[in-house]
FILUMRO-644666 format. One line per field, with one value per residue (C-alpha): residue number from 1; x, y, z. Coordinates in pm, whole numbers, always signed. Layout:
lonu c(NUM; ...) .
c1 c(X; ...) .
c2 c(Y; ...) .
c3 c(Z; ...) .
//
This chain:
lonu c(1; 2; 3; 4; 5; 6; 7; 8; 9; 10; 11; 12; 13; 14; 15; 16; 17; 18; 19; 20; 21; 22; 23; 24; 25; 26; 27; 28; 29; 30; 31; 32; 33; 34; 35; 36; 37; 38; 39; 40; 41; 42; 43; 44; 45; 46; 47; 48; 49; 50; 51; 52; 53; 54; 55; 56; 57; 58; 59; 60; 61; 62; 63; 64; 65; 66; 67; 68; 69; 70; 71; 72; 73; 74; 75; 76; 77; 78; 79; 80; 81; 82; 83; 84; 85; 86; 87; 88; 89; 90; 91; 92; 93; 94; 95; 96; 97; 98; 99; 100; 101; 102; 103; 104; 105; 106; 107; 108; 109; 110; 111; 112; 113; 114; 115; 116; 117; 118; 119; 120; 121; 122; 123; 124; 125; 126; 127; 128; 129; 130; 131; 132; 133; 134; 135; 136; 137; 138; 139; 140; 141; 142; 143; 144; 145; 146; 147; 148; 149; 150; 151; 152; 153; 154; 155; 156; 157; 158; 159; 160; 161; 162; 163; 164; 165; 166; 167; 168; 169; 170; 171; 172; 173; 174; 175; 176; 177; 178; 179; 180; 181; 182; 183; 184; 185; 186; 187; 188; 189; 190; 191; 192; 193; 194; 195; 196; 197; 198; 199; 200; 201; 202; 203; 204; 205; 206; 207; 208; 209; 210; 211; 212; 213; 214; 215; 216; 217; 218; 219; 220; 221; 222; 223; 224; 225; 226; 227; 228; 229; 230; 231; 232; 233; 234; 235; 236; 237; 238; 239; 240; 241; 242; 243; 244; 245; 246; 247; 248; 249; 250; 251; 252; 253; 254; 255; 256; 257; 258; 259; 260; 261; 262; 263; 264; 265; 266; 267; 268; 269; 270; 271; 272; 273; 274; 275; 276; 277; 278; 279; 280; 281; 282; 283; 284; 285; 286; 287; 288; 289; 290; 291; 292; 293; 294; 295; 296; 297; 298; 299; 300; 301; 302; 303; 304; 305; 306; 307; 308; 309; 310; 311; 312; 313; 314; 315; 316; 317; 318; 319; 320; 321; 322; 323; 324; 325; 326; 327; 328; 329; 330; 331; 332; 333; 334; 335; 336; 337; 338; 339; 340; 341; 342; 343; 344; 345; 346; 347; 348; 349; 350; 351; 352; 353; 354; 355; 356; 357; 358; 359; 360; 361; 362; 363; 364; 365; 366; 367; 368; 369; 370; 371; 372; 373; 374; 375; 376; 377; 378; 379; 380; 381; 382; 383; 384; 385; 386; 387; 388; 389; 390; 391; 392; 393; 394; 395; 396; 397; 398; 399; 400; 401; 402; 403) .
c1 c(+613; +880; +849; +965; +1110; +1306; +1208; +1233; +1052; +1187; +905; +988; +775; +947; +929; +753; +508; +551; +277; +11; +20; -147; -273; +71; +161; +116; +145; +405; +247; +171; -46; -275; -618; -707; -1077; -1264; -1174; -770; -407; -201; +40; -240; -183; +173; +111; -177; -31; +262; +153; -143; +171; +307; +580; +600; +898; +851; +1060; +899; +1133; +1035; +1117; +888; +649; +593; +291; +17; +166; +321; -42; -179; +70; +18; -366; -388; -67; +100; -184; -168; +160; +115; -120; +22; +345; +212; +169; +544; +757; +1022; +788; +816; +702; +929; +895; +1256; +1341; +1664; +1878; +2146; +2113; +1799; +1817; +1928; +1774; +1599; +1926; +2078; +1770; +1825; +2237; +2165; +1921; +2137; +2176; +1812; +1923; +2217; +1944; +1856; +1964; +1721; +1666; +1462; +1517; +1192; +1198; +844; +786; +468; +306; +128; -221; -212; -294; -22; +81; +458; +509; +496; +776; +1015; +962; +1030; +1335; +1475; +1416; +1594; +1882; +1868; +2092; +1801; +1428; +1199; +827; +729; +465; +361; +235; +198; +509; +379; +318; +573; +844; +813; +884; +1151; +1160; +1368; +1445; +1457; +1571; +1388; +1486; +1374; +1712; +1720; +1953; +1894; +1743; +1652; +1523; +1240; +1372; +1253; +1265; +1184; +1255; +929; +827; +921; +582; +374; +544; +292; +419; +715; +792; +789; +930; +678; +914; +892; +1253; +1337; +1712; +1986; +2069; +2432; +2385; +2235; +2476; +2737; +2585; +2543; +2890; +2989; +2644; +2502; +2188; +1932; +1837; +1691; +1932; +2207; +2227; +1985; +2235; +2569; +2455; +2371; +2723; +2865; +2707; +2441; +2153; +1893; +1549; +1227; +879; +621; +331; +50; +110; +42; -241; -444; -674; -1043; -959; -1025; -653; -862; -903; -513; -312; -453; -185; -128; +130; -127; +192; +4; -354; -490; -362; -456; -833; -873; -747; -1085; -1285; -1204; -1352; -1681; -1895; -2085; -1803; -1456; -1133; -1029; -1231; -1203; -1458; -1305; -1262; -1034; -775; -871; -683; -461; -542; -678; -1044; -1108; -1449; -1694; -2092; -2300; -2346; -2725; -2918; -3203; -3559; -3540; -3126; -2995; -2607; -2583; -2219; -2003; -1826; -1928; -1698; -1853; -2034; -2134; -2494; -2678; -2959; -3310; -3248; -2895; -2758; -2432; -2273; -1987; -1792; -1629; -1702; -1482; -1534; -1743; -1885; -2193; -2351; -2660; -2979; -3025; -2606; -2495; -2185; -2082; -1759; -1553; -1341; -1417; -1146; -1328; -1421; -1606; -1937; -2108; -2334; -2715; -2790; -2428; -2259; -1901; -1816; -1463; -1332; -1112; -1175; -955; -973; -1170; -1352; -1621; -1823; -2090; -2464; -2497; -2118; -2039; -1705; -1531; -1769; -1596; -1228; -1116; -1325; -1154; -834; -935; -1040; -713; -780; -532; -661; -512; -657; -1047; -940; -978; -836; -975; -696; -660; -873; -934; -1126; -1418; -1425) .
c2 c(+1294; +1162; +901; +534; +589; +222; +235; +4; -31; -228; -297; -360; -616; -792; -623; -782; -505; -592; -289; -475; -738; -966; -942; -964; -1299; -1529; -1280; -1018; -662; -604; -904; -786; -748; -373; -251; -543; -683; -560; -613; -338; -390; -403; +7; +72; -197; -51; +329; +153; -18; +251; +515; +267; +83; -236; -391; -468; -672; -680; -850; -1044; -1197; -1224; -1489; -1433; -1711; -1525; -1291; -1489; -1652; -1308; -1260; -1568; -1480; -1150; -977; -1261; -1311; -967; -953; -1243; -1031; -740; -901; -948; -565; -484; -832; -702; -598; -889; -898; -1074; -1158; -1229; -1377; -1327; -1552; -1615; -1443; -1195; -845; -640; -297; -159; -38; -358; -530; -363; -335; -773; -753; -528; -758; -663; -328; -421; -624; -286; +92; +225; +578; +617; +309; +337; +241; +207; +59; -194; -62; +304; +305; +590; +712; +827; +898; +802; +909; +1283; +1190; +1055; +1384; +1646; +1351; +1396; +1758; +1817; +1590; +1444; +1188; +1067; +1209; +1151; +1201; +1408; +1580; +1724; +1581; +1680; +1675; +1394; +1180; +1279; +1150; +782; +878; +1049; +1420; +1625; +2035; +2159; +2508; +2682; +2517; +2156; +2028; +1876; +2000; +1729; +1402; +1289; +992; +907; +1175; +1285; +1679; +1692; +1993; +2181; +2349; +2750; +2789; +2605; +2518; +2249; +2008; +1887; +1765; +1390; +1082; +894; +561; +661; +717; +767; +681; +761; +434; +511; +700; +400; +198; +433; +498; +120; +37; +55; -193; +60; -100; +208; +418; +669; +601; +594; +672; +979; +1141; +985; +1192; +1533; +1538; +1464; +1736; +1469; +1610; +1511; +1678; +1664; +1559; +1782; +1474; +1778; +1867; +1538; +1450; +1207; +1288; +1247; +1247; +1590; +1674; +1594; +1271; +1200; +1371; +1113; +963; +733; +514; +188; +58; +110; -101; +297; +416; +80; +126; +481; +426; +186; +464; +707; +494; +544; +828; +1014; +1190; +951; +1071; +783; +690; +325; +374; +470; +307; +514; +397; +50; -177; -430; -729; -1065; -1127; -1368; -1435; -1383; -1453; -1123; -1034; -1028; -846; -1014; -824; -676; -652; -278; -186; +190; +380; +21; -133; -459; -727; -993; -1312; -1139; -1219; -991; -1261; -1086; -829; -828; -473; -352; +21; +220; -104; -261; -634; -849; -1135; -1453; -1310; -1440; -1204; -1388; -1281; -1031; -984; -584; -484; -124; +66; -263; -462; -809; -906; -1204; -1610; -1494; -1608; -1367; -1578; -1538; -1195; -1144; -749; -658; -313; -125; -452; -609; -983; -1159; -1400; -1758; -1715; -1829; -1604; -1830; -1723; -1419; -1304; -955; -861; -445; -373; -495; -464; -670; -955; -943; -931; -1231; -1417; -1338; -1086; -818; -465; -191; +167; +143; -114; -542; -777; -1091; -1313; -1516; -1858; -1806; -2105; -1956; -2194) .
c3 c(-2144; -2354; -2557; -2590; -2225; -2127; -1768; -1498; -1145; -847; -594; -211; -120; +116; +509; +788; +856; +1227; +1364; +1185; +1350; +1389; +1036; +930; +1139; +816; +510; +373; +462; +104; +107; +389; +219; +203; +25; +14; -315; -301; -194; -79; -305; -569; -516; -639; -920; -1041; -1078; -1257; -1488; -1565; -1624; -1888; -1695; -1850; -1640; -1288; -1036; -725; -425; -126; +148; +448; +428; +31; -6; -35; -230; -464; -531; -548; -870; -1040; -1069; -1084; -1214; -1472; -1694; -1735; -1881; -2056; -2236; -2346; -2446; -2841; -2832; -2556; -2637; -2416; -2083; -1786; -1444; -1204; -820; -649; -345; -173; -356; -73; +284; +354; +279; +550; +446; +94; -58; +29; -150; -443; -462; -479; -758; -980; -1249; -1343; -1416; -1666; -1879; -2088; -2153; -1958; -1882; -1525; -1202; -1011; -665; -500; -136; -164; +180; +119; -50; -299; -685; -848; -1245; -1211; -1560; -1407; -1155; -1431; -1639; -1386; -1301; -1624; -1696; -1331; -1491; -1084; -998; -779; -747; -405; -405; -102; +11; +314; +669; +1002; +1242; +1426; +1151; +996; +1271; +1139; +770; +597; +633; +355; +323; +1; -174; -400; -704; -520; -451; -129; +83; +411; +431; +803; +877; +1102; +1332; +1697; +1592; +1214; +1046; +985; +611; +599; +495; +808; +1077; +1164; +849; +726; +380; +404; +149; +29; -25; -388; -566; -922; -1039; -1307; -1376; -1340; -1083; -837; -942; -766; -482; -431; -451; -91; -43; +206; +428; +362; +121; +410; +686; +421; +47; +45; +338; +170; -190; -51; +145; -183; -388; -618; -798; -562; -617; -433; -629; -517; -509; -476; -825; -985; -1171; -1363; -1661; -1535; -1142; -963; -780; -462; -563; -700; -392; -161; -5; +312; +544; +630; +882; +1171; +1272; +1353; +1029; +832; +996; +931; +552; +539; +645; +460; +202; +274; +232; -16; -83; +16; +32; -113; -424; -545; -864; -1137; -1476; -1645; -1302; -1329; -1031; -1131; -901; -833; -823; -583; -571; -894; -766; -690; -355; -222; +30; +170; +254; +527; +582; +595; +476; +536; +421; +343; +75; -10; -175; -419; -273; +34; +160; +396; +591; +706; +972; +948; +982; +841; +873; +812; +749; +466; +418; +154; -62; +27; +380; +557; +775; +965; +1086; +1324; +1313; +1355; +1220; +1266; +1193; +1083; +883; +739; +542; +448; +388; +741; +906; +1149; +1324; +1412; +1648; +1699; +1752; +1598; +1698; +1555; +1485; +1203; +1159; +940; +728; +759; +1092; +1185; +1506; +1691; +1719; +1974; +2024; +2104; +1963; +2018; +2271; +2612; +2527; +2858; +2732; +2400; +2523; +2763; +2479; +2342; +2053; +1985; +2125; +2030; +2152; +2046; +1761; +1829; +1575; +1574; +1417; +1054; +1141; +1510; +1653; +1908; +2228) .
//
């Protein structure tokens, strides 16, 4: 990679994330809990500042709070401390300063000024929703050897997925010749029919370059400024994601990549967590995540509890004969004696009461589940009890009082 790069990252931080609900009715997306001990945004932080970018502006806008306290503890003492060794690096969270953004390129056309603070070479733009590994010092390489007026990380999906992202074509050099967005009949890869090649929400800018194409103030960078630079003959090339790697991670382990917008796709992301061998692999020191600790007492297990195939947060406690599987259980969790918990979320501050079931279930934060309640089995009594079903998944909302 080329040295003493000046780069910059954007982070868009600031959407509703409207199919999670309702673990998105009182926090930004990116501030849903995800792993037991993370942040979703915790991903796309951690892979840039582990590729060496040192100057981040990430920019809200729905319901910021509790990601705004997840940066003050986790992210800003950070900085703080490497700025005797990178004086000029900065982390900055921006809220709309005026009226609310009405689309990413629009977010980032109103933050501009940012970009004008330093020559820099490479303008990173990185959503805050996907939960990934990712060395974007790779990306801003094959940016500048391609000389790109803009670079997109892609790689590829099946069709169905693939028809709520954005779908590119590409020619054999990687230019892309067609950006569609979320489209009904996406254009399938020459080479398997049953994919397409999709944007990961993952951009890489000539400076003066963005600050063309952002002239006009278009909305969208996929509806608009993607399709607006291939009519007009820009250098925009495709970032094959497959090919990226990161010393001491098997590619198996990097090329993991995935959309959490949905509840199914947010619950399936926790389980591939698990397992002897995840596809998602959260231990790793050399890839250390860059988040808030919440909680810092041990977890215990008492005698005769069993946890079988989970992840366990710290300050959990597992009470006699409690029994915990395929699940992953975050910080400061209580699960009581004789409880069964089985292929769930607890995102945590959570009491599972004495001989009670939870069964494909997330249960957010900072409730507390009486003695002897069955939760996921019966779907029509959660729904009468007003949890939020969706397919074989319940939710049990943030603080939900039990009658």
């Amino acid at each position: 990679m080329t040295k003493n790069l000046n780069e910059l990252a954007y982070v868009l931080a600031g959407g509703p994330g409207t199919r999670l609900m309702p673990l998105t009715q009182d926090r930004a997306k990116p501030a849903v809990p995800f792993g037991g001990a993370y942040r979703i945004i915790d991903f796309v932080m951690t892979n840039l500042f582990n590729s060496s970018v040192r100057k981040i502006a990430v920019l809200t806008q729905y319901k910021p709070g509790s990601l705004k306290r997840h940066f003050q503890s986790g992210y800003e003492p950070v900085f703080a401390n490497i700025r005797s060794e990178h004086p000029d690096s900065f982390f900055r969270a921006l809220d709309p300063i005026s009226v609310n953004y009405t689309g990413t390129a629009d977010a980032i056309y109103r933050n501009m000024a940012v970009t004008r603070e330093g020559a820099f070479d490479v303008i990173y733009i990185f959503g805050a929703d996907h939960v990934y590994r990712m060395n974007v010092s790779q990306m801003g390489q094959f940016h500048l050897e391609k000389e790109a007026d803009a670079t997109i990380s892609v790689m590829p999906v099946d069709i169905d997925v693939a028809k709520g992202l954005g779908v590119v074509t590409v020619n054999k050099d990687g230019r892309i010749t067609k950006f569609e967005e979320k489209p009904g009949n996406p254009t399938p890869m020459p080479s398997d029919k049953s994919k397409c090649l999709a944007s990961m929400g993952n951009y890489a800018f000539n400076p003066r370059s963005l600050e063309d194409v952002l002239q006009g103030n278009p909305e969208d960078f996929g509806h608009h400024v993607f399709s607006n630079m291939i009519k007009s003959k820009k250098r925009v090339f495709a970032y094959d994601f497959l090919q990226n790697n990161i010393p001491g991670y098997s590619s198996s382990e990097v090329i993991y990549w995935r959309d959490v917008g949905t509840l199914q796709q947010y619950f399936d992301s926790h389980m591939d967590l698990l397992g002897e061998t995840p596809k998602l692999m959260l231990h790793h020191q050399k890839w250390r995540m860059l988040t808030n600790i919440d909680v810092a007492e041990p977890s215990r297990t008492a005698n005769r509890a069993l946890c079988l195939d989970s992840l366990t947060a710290n300050g959990v406690w597992y009470h006699d004969d409690a029994t915990v599987k395929s699940s992953v259980v975050s910080y400061s969790t209580e699960i009581q004696k004789g409880a069964d918990v089985s292929n769930s979320i607890l995102l945590g501050y959570i009491v599972v009461g004495e001989g009670s079931v939870i069964r494909d279930t997330i249960v957010d934060r900072r409730v507390i589940i009486p003695p002897k309640t069955v939760i996921g089995v019966d779907k029509n009594e959660d729904q009468r009890r007003h949890f939020h079903v969706e397919g074989n998944i319940t939710v049990v909302p943030r603080g939900y009082k039990f009658k």
